[in-house]
FIZA-202460 format. One record per residue (C-alpha): x, y, z; residue in one letter. Coordinates in steps of 0.25 Angstrom, whole numbers, padded with zeros to 4 digits, always signed. Layout:
REM FIZA-202460
XYZA
...
This chain:
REM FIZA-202460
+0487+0165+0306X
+0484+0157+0293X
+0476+0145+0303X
+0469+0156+0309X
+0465+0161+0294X
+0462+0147+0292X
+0454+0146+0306X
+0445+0158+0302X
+0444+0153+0287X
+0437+0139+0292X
+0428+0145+0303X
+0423+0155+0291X
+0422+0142+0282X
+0415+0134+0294X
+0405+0145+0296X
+0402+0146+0281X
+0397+0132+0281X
+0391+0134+0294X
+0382+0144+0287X
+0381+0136+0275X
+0375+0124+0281X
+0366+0133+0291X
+0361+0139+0278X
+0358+0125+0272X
+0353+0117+0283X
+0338+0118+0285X
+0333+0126+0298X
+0331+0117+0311X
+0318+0127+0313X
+0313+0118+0300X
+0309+0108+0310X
+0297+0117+0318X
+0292+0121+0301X
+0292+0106+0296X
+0283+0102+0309X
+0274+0115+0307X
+0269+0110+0292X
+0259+0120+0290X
+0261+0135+0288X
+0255+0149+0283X
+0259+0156+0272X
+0256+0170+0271X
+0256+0181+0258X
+0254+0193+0262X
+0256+0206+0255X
+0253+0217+0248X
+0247+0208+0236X
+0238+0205+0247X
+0232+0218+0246X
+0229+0216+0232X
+0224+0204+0234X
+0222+0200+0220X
+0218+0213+0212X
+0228+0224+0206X
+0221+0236+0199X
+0207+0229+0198X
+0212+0218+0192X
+0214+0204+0197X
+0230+0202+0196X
+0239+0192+0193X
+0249+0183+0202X
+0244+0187+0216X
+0254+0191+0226X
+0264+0192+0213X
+0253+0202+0206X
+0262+0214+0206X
+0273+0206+0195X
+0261+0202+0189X
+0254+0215+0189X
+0267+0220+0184X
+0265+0231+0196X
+0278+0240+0201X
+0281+0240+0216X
+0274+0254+0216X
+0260+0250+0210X
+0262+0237+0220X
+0265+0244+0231X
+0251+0252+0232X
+0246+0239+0238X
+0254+0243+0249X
+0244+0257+0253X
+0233+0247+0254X
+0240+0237+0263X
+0235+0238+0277X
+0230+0225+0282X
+0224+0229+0294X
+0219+0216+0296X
+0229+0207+0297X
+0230+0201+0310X
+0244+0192+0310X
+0238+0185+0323X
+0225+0180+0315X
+0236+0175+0304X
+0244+0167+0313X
+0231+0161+0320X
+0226+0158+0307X
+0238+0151+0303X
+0238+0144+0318X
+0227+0139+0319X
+0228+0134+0304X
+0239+0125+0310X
+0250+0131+0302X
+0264+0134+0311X
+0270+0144+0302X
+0266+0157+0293X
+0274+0164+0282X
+0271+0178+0279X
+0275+0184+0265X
+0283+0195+0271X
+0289+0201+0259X
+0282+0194+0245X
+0288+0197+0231X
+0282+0210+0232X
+0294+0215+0239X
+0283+0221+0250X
+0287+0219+0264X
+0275+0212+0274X
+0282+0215+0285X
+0290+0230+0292X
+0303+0228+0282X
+0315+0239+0287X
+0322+0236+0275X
+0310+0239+0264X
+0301+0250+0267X
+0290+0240+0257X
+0285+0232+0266X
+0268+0233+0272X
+0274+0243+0285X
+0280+0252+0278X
+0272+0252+0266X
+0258+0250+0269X
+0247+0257+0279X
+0247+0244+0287X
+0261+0249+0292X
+0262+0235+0300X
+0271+0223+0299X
+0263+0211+0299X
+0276+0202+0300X
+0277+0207+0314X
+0262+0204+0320X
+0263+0191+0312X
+0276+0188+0319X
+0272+0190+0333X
+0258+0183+0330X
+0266+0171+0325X
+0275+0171+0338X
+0262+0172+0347X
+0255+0161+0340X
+0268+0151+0339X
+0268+0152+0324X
+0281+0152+0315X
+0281+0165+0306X
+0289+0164+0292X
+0292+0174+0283X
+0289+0173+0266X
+0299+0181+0258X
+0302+0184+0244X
+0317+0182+0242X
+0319+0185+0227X
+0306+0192+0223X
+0306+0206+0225X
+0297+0216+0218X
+0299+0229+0227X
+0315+0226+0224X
+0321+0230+0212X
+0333+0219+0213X
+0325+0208+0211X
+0325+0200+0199X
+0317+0187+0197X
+0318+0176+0188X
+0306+0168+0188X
+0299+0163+0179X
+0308+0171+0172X
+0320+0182+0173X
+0310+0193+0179X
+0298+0185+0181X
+0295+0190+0195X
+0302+0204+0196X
+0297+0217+0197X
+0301+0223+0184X
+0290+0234+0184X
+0299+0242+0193X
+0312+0234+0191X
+0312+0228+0175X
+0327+0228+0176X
+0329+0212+0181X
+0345+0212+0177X
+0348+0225+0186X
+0342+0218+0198X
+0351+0214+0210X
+0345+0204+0220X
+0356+0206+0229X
+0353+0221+0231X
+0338+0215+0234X
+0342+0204+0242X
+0353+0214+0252X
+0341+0224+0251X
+0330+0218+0254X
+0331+0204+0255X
+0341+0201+0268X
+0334+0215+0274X
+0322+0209+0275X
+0324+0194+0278X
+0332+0201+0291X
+0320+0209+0295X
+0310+0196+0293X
+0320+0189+0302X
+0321+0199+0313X
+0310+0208+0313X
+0299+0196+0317X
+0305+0187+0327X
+0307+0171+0324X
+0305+0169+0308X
+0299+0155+0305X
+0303+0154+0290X
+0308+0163+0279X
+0299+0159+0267X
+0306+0165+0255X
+0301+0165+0240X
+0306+0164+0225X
+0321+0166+0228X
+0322+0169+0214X
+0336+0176+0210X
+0341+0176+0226X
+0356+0170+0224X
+0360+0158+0234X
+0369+0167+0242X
+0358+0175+0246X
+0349+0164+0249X
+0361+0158+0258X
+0364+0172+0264X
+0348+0174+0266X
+0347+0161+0273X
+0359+0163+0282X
+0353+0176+0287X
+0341+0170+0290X
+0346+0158+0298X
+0354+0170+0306X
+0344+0178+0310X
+0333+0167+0311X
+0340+0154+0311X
+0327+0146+0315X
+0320+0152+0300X
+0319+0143+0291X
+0319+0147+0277X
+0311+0141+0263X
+0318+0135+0251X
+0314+0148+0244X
+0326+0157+0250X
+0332+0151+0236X
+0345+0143+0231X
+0342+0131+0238X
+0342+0135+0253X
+0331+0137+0264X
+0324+0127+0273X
+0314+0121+0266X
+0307+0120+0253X
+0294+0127+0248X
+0284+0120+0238X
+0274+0131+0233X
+0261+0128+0230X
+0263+0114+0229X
+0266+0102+0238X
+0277+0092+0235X
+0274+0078+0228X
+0280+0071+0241X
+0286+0071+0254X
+0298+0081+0256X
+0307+0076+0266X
+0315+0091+0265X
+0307+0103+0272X
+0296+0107+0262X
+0283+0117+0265X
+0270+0119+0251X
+0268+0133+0253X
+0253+0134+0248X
+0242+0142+0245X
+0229+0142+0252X
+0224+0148+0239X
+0227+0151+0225X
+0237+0162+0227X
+0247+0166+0239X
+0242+0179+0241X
+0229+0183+0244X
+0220+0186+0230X
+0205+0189+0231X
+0203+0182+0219X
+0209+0169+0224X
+0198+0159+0228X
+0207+0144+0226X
+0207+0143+0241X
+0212+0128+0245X
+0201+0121+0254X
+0204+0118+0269X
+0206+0104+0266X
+0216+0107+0252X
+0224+0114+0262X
+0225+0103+0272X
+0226+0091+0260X
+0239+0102+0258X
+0244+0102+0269X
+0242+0087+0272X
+0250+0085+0261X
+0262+0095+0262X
+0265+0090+0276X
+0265+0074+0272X
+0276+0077+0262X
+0284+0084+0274X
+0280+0099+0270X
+0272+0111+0275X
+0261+0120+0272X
+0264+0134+0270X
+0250+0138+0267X
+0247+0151+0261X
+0238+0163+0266X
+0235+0176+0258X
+0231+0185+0269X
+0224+0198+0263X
+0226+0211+0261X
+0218+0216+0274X
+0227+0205+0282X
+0217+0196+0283X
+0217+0181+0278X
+0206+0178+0267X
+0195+0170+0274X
+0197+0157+0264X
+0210+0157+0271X
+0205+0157+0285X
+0195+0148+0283X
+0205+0138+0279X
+0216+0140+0286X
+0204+0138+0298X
+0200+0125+0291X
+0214+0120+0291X
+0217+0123+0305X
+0207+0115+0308X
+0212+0103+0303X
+0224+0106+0306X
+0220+0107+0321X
+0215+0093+0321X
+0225+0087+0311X
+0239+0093+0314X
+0246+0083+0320X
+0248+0076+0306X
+0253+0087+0301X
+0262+0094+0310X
+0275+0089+0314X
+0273+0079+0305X
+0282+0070+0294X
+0278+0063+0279X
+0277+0049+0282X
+0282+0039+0273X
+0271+0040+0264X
+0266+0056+0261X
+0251+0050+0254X
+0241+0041+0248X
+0229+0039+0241X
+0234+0052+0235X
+0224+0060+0224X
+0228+0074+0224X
+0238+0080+0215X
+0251+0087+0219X
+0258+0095+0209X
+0272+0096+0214X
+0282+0103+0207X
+0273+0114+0199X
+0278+0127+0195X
+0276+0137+0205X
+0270+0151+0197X
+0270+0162+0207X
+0256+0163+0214X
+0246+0154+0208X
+0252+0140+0207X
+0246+0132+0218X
+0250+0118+0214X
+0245+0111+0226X
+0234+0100+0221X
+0221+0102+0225X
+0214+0091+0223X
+0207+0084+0236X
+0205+0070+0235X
+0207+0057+0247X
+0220+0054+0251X
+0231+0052+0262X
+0243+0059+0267X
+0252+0054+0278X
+0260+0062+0288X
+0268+0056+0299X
+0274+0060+0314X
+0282+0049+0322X
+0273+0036+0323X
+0260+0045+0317X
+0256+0044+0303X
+0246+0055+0299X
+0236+0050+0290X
+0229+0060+0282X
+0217+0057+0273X
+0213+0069+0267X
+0200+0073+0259X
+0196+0058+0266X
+0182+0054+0263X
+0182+0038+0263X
+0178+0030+0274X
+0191+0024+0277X
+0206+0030+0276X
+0214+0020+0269X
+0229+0021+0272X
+0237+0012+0262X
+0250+0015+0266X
+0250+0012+0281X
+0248-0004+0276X
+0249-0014+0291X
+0260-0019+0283X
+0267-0006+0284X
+0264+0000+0297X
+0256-0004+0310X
+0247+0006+0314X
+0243+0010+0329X
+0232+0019+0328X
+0226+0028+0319X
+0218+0041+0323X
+0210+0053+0317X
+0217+0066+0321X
+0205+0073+0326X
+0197+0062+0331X
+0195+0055+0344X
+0186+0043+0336X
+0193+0030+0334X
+0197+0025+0321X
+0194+0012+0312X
+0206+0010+0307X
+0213-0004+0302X
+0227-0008+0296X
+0229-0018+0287X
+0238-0023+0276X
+0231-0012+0265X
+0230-0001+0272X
+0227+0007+0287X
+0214+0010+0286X
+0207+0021+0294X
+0192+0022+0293X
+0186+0036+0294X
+0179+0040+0305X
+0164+0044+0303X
+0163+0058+0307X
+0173+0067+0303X
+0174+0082+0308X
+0186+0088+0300X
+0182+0098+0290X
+0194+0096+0280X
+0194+0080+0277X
+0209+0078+0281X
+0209+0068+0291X
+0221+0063+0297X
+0224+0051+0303X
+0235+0048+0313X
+0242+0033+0313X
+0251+0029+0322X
+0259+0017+0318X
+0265+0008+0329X
């Protein structure tokens, strides 16, 4: 009897640690998200609606304005009446994205709003239930994604809840992001009652309500304890063992690690994605004019990818469903290129040297404030980035103007190269090596409506 205790005893033991190293060992679905590279980012919601203005004032903090605003859940919540965006086509999203050349999209299905974009059984505040558009978006965008071969991933705000009364925050400060015009009482508030509550419910419904889930992009963890973390991860690899998960499911778990608003100094040999704005704010604002140009974006994502990360680019759709045209006009411009220069970036490896001849600015490691804090430079001067894939070297010459594109690094005395071409073109390139530099001379008419020009060396 006592070696049959002792039996059972080990298999619970062994199983434990089963679980624990399933827990900590990355997804081997990582593998499909670090070739895709580039991805859409999508805040929705009923700060959508608002879109910038709150009792004929322009207000503060964006998709945050209702802490800002001070607003209670019931003032909030008459954005929900008004919400009917009959024009949202989740096929024309996903088509947008496609032909953008992004892989992936991430929809904000519950914000820190604590309002559902998505059919919730387990909260009756969510956009069917609450507002006259009385469908689910998360649904048509899910089967738009599966006809169109696109990865759909879900946003979540894990310790930021401002429908729920048990949710206490502590930045910047004890309070700082709580709803304390309906609940001022932060030492009476018990995050496990919210994370049983609404929490767990709601991750289950995300994870079988839609089919296949890409991703689980959670947000500001905040007071979330490392035992729910763990016990949030362990039902999401159950239900969906091929979802991979962002660092931001808190206390040092998840799959990957998210730089907001800013791109990393250099190279990241561990799975990293900048999740970025294509204007100032995350949420669409009618005030907001700081769109990036087409080729900013591209220089961005050029130099995400050469330090091993991805693009999670962001969208604010508006109010009506529709995306503001800026947006569509870039994400047009970008697909463009992308259509003619994708090979260098998908799939694709940092080589041994991430740039040179390197102007711009990157300011790595700024404080994050809420919703205005791009940090991402934006200076557009001449250099070069390098990606690589097997015996290929990318070259990439972004914001080129000169004659001649001079490749210090790939020396003869360091590498023998093959051939060069111009992703693109079917002209033959000038190009010689020596004991200085490779140098590649540009050809004389160029078509490409963003200056980004991509060269593809093989070395013997």
């Amino acid at each position: 009897m006592k070696r049959f205790h002792l039996i059972i005893i080990f298999s619970f033991v062994t199983l434990s640690l089963v679980a624990q190293k399933k827990i900590e060992k990355p997804s081997n679905s990582l593998e499909w998200w670090s070739d895709s590279k580039f991805g859409m980012f999508l805040h929705w919601g009923l700060y959508s609606q608002a879109a910038g203005d709150w009792n004929g004032h322009r207000y503060k903090g964006n998709e945050h304005f209702m802490i800002y605003e001070k607003l209670s859940i019931k003032e909030y919540s008459t954005l929900a009446s008004d919400f009917n965006p009959m024009l949202f086509n989740a096929e024309q999203w996903v088509t947008m994205a496609k032909d953008a050349g992004m892989k992936y999209m991430v929809l904000t299905t519950k914000h820190h709003d604590g309002f559902a974009m998505y059919n919730s059984p387990s909260s009756d505040y969510n956009i069917v239930t609450k507002t006259p558009f009385k469908r689910d978006p998360v649904k048509e965008l899910a089967e738009a994604c599966k006809k169109n071969g696109m990865k759909l991933g879900f946003y979540y705000s894990l310790g930021r809840d401002w429908e729920d009364p048990d949710v206490p925050t502590n930045w910047p400060t004890k309070g700082g992001r709580s709803n304390l015009a309906d609940f001022p009482n932060e030492d009476i508030k018990d995050i496990a009652k919210y994370f049983e509550r609404k929490v767990k419910p709601q991750i289950r419904e995300l994870l079988t309500q839609y089919g296949p889930v890409a991703v689980l992009w959670f947000d500001t963890p905040e007071l979330i304890t490392k035992a729910q973390s763990e016990e949030l991860l362990q039902m999401i690899k159950t239900l969906q063992p091929d979802c991979i998960v962002n660092n931001r499911i808190g206390n040092g778990l998840g799959d990957y690690y998210v730089s907001e608003q800013q791109i990393s100094k250099d190279a990241n040999p561990k799975p990293w994605e900048a999740c970025i704005t294509m204007s100032r704010g995350w949420a669409f604002n009618r005030h907001d004019n700081e769109w990036k140009s087409p080729e900013l974006l591209v220089r961005q994502l050029v130099e995400i990818v050469s330090k091993g990360g991805n693009l999670l680019l962001n969208i604010g759709p508006k109010g009506d469903g529709t995306f503001p045209p800026e947006a569509v006009e870039r994400l047009a411009s970008v697909g463009k290129w992308m259509k003619t220069n994708s090979e260098a970036i998908y799939d694709t490896k940092p080589w041994t040297l991430t740039a040179e001849q390197v102007s711009s600015k990157t300011l790595a490691g700024a404080m994050v404030h809420d919703s205005d804090s791009d940090t991402t430079s934006k200076t557009i001067l001449p250099d070069i980035y390098f990606t690589s894939k097997g015996k290929a070297v990318y070259v990439i010459a972004r914001s080129w103007t000169d004659a001649v594109v001079n490749v210090k690094s790939m020396t003869k005395d360091k590498y023998k190269v093959k051939s060069v071409h111009l992703l693109g073109s079917k002209s033959k390139l000038d190009w010689k090596q020596s004991n200085d530099a490779l140098q590649i001379k540009m050809p004389k008419i160029m078509t490409n409506t963003i200056p980004v020009y991509v060269f593809k060396v093989i070395l013997k």
